[in-house]
C-alpha positions in Angstrom: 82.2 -20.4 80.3 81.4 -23.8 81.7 79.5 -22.6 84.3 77.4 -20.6 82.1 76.5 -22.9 79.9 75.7 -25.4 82.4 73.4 -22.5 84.2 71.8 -21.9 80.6 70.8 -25.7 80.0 69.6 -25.8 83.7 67.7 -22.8 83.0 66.4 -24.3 79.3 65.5 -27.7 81.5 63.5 -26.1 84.1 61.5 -23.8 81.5 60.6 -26.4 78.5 60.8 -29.6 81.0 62.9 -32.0 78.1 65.6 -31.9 75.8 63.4 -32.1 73.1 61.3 -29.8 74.3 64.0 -27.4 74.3 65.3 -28.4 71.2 62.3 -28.0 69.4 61.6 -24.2 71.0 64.6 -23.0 70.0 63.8 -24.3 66.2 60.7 -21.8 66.1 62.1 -18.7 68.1 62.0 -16.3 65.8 65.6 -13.7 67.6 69.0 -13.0 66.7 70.3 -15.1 69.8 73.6 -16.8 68.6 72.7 -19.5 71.6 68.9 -19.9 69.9 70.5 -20.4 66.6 72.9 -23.2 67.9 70.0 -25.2 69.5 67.9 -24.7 66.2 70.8 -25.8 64.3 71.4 -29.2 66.7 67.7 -30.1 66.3 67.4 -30.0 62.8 70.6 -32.1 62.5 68.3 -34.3 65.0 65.6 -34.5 62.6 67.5 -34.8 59.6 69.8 -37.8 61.1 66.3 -39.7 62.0 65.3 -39.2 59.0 67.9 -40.7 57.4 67.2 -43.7 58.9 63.5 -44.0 57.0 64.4 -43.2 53.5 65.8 -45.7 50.8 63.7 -48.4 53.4 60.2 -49.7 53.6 58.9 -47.2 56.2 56.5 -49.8 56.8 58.8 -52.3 58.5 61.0 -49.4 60.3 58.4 -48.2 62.5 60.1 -47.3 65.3 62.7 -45.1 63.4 59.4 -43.5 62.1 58.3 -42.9 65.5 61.4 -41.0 66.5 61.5 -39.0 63.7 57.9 -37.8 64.2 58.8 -37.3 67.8 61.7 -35.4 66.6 59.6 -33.0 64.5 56.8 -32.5 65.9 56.0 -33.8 69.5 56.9 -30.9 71.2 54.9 -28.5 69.3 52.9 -25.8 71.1 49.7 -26.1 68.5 48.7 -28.6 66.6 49.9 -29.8 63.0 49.2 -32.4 60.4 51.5 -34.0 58.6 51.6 -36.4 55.8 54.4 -39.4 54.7 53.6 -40.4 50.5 54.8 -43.9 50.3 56.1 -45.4 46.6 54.9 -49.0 45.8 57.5 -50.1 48.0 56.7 -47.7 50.7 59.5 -45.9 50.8 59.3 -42.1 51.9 58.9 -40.2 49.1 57.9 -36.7 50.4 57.2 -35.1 54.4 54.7 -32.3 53.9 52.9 -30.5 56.2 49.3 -30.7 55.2 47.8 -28.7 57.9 47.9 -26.5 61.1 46.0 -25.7 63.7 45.7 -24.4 67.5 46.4 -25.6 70.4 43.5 -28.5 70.2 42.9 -28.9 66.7 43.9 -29.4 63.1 42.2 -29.4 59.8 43.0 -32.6 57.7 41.7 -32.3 54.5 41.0 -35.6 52.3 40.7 -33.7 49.2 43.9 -32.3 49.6 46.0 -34.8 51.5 44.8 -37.3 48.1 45.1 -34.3 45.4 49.1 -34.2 46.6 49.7 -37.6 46.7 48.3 -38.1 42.8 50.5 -35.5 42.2 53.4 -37.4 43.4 52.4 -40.6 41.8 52.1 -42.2 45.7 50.4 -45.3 45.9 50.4 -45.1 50.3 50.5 -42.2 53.0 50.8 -42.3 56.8 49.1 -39.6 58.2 50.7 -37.9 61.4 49.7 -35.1 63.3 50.5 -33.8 67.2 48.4 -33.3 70.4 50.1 -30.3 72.8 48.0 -31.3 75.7 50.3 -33.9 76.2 47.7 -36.8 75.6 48.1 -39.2 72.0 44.9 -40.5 72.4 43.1 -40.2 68.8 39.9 -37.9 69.4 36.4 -38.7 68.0 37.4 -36.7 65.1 41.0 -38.2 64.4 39.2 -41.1 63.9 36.5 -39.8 61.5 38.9 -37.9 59.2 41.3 -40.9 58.8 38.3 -43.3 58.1 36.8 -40.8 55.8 40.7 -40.2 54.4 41.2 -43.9 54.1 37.7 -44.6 52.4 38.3 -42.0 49.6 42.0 -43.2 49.1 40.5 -46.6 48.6 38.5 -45.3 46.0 42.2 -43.4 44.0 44.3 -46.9 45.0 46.0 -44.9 47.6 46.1 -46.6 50.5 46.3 -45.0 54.2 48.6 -47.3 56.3 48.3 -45.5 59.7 47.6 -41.8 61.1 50.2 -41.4 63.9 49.3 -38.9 66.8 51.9 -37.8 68.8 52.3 -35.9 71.9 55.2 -35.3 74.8 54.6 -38.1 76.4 53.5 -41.0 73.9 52.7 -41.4 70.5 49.4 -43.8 69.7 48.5 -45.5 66.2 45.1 -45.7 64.7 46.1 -48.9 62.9 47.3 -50.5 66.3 44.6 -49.2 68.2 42.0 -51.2 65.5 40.5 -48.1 63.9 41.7 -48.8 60.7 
């Protein structure tokens, strides 16, 4: 038994490269395999123990519990989606909604909709998040377009957009950090 499920993770390794990478695959497969289900089942006790760690807190001054969470969730993705964090007046996570997905090099984010959401849920802040499968966090020409034009329009509500978060396999970058907001 040992030696099979040592073959199995070498074999899972060797396919999807990472842990997480595994984790995360076995999360979407879509088959009856008991083994699948098991791996689907540690990884969303992964994202739900991270995630722990953000709420009840100021996400604001927890960032790099935020970062592994997003990791967690959606780093290892095989096409692209958009995600959005609505913030309380303290900041604290109210609500983790996927706002968007995409293919394997693009996502639609959506002002209108991303800000229609968050006056439903009486937010008064968002961090915007969204994943890049190449394997490269660097914001595109358009990241940075859609979170100005989000961030303008939010300004406009008293919603304010604290940071858009891309992720990848092997980074993460900030749009805040990086001076574009």
């Amino acid at each position: 038994m040992v030696e099979n499920a040592t073959g199995l993770a070498s074999d899972l390794l060797d396919q999807y490269g990472s842990l997480s990478a595994v984790l995360v695959a076995s999360a979407e497969a879509d088959n009856d395999d008991p083994r699948t289900a098991f791996l689907g089942l540690v990884q969303a006790a992964l994202v739900e123990s991270l995630r722990s760690k953000i709420e009840g807190r100021p996400i604001i001054s927890r960032s790099a519990d935020l970062i592994q969470y997003l990791k967690a969730e959606m780093a290892y993705l095989d096409t692209e989606q958009v995600r959005v964090l609505f913030l309380n007046v303290k900041n604290h996570l109210m609500c983790d909604e996927v706002m968007g997905r995409g293919s394997i090099s693009e996502a639609p984010i959506y002002p209108r909709e991303i800000l229609k959401r968050a006056i439903l849920l009486n937010a008064s802040a968002i961090i915007l998040a969204h994943n890049h499968p190449s394997g490269d966090a660097t914001p595109s020409r358009a990241d940075i377009l859609a979170t100005r034009r989000l961030k303008g329009s939010g300004e406009e509500l008293g919603i304010t957009v604290h940071d858009h978060v891309i992720l990848s396999s092997s980074g993460w970058s900030s749009l805040k950090e990086l001076g574009y907001l």
